[in-house]
C-alpha positions, -999 to 999 in steps of 0.1 A, spaced: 148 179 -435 182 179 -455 183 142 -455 169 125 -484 169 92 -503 185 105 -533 218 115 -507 220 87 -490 218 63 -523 248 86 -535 266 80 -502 262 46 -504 271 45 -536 304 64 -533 312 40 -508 307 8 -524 323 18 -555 355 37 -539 354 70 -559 329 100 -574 332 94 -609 325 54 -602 296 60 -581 281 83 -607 283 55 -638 262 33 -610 239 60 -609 238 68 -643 254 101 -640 279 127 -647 305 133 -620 297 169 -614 259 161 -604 274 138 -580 300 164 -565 267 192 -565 249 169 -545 272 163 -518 283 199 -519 247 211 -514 244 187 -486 275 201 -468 263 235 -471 226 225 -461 242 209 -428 269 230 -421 296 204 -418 318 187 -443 306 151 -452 338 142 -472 379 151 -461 410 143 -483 431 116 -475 459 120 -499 443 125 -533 415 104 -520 379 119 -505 368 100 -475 344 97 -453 345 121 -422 333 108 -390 300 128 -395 297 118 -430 304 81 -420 275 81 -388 252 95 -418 259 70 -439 260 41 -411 223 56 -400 211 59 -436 215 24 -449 190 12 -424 165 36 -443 178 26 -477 170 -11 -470 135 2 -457 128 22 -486 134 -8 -510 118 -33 -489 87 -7 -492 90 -5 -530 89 -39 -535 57 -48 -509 41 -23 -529 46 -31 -560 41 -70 -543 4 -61 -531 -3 -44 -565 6 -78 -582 -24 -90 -561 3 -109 -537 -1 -101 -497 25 -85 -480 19 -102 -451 -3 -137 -445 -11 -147 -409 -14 -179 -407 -29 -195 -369 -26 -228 -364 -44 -257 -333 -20 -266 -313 -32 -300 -323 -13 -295 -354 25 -285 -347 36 -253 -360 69 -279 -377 40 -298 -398 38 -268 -417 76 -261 -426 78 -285 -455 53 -261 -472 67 -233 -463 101 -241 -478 85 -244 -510 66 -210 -512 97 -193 -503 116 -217 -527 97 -204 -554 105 -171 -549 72 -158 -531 82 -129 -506 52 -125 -489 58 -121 -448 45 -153 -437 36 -151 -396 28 -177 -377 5 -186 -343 -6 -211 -322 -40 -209 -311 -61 -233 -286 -94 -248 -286 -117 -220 -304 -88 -200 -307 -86 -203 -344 -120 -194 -351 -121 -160 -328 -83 -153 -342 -98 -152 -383 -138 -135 -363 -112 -109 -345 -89 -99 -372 -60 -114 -360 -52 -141 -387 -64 -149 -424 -58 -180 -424 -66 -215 -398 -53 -248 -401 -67 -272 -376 -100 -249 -365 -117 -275 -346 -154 -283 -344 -179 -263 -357 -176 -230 -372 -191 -200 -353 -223 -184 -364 -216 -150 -378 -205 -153 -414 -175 -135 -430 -160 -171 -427 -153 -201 -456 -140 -234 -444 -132 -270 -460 -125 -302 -439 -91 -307 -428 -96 -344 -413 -104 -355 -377 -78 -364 -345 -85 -392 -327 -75 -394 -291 -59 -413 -260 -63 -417 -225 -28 -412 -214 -9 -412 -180 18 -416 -161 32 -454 -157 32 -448 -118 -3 -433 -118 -29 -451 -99 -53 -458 -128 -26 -472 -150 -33 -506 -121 -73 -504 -130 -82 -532 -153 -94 -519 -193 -118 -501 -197 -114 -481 -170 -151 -462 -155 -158 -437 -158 -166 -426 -127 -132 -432 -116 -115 -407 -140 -141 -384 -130 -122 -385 -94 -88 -380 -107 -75 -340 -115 -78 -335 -152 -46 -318 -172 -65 -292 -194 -50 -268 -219 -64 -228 -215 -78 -218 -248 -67 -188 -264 -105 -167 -275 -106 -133 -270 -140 -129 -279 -162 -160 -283 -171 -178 -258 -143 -206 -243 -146 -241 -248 -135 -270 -229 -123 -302 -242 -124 -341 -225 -136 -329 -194 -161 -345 -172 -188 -324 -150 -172 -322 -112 -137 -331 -123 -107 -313 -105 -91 -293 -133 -53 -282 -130 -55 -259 -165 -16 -251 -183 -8 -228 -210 0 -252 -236 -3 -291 -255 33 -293 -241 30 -285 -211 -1 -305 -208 22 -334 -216 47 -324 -192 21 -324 -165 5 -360 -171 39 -376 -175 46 -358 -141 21 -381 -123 -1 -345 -116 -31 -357 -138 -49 -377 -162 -63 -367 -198 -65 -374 -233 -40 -365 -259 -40 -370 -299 -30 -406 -307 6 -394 -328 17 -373 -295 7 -400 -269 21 -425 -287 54 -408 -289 56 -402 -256 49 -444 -249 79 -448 -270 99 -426 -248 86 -445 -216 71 -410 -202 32 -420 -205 11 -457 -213 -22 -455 -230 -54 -468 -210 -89 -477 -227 -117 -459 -212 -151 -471 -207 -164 -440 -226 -138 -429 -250 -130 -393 -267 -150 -392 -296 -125 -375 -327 -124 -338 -332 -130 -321 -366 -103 -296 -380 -110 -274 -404 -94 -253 -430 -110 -220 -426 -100 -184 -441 -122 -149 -441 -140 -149 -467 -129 -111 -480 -91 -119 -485 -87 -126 -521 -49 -126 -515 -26 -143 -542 -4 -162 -509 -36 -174 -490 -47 -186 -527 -15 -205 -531 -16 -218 -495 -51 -230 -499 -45 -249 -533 -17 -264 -513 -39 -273 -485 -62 -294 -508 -34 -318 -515 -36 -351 -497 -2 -358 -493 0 -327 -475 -31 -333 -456 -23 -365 -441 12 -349 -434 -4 -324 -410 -24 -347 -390 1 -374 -388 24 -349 -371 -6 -340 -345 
């Protein structure tokens, strides 16, 4: 291959500084190594890379698609250089970071602005995951980090956890629903005749969970919290929702709140990480995490 690193740095270089002898001081040399390289290259390729325009050398159209192409791998190479020496600092180049979709994924930016504010440049990816989702995403490899992981942790081991806090919940439906008429609380037995909104987790590998439902209900099962609140204010069903998002929506005139006669007990989230990463970004995020400002923050926004 005639295309290196080194020729397309001395491109690049030509270019930004508008002359040979120019782009060799930015390189830190002579003005004849510069000339050799490009005059090997032309050779190598058989076409001409530079033209005279007056008593100026200039890109041909060749030369300029090479150069064009070439910054792409330029900005790759550096971008390389610097994850590597990154992950040799003990810093991640990338964290994965799942999150319940309890928690919204915009409870999280505040922190975020700050690790990138303080000049971290780990690749920080994000996900939403339902129900046992979290878990089976850190058990299956795809994440290193859960925020919101709720109930119990999976048997197995390879896993660490810390308590996050609890959501409370609300029976919430639509104004015009039938049950929003029933005096407080409402049976039982009554909710158990009315199609429940439920959310689809997301495992791939452990076994599925499901969440306020009662045995014989009439399930109509969406994709997300969002759409789960879409549905209920839609008239199409009943169900519970955290306390922050029904309320919300009660302020918006989309969904009223009903006691129930036997009322969704709160779910436990959980901070949880495998226990093998010994990243310097999950460290940071996790030292975060333990601040109760920041705490409350993310299950206030749920």
């Amino acid at each position: 291959m005639n295309i290196s690193l080194e020729l397309l740095q001395i491109l690049d270089a030509i270019e930004q500084r508008g002359s040979f002898a120019a782009a060799a001081h930015s390189l830190h040399r002579v003005p004849s190594a510069v000339s050799q390289a490009i005059n090997k290259a032309e050779t190598q390729f058989g076409f001409p890379l530079y033209e005279l325009d007056g008593r100026r050398n200039v890109l041909t159209a060749a030369g300029k698609n090479l150069l064009d192409g070439g910054r792409s791998l330029l900005d790759g190479a550096r971008n390389l250089e610097q994850q590597t020496r990154q992950v040799a600092s003990g810093w991640e180049a990338q964290l994965r970071i799942a999150m319940d979709s309890l928690l919204p994924v915009a409870g999280l930016f505040s922190l975020i602005e700050e690790f990138h504010a303080e000049g971290h440049n780990t690749e920080l990816r994000l996900s939403t995951e339902i129900l046992a989702g979290c878990w089976d995403a850190l058990l299956d490899g795809r994440a290193d980090l859960a925020i919101g992981a709720p109930g119990d942790m999976p048997p197995g081991g390879g896993l660490s956890a810390t308590l996050l806090g609890s959501v409370e919940f609300a029976f919430a439906i639509a104004p015009d629903h039938r049950l929003a008429q029933v005096p407080e609380p409402i049976p039982t037995e009554l909710i158990r005749r009315e199609r429940a909104i439920a959310v689809a987790g997301t495992t791939r590998t452990l076994a599925a969970r499901s969440s306020g439902l009662l045995s014989g209900q009439p399930t109509l099962t969406v994709p997300d919290i969002q759409s789960k609140i879409a549905a209920q204010a839609a008239g199409l069903g009943v169900g519970y929702l955290p306390v922050s998002r029904a309320e919300a929506e009660v302020a918006r005139g989309t969904l009223v709140i009903r006691r129930t006669a036997e009322p969704r007990p709160p779910v436990a989230l959980h901070i949880a990480w495998r226990s093998s990463h010994r990243g310097q970004a999950l460290k940071w995020f996790l030292e975060k995490l333990e601040t109760p400002a920041i705490r409350a923050g993310l299950l206030s926004s749920g």
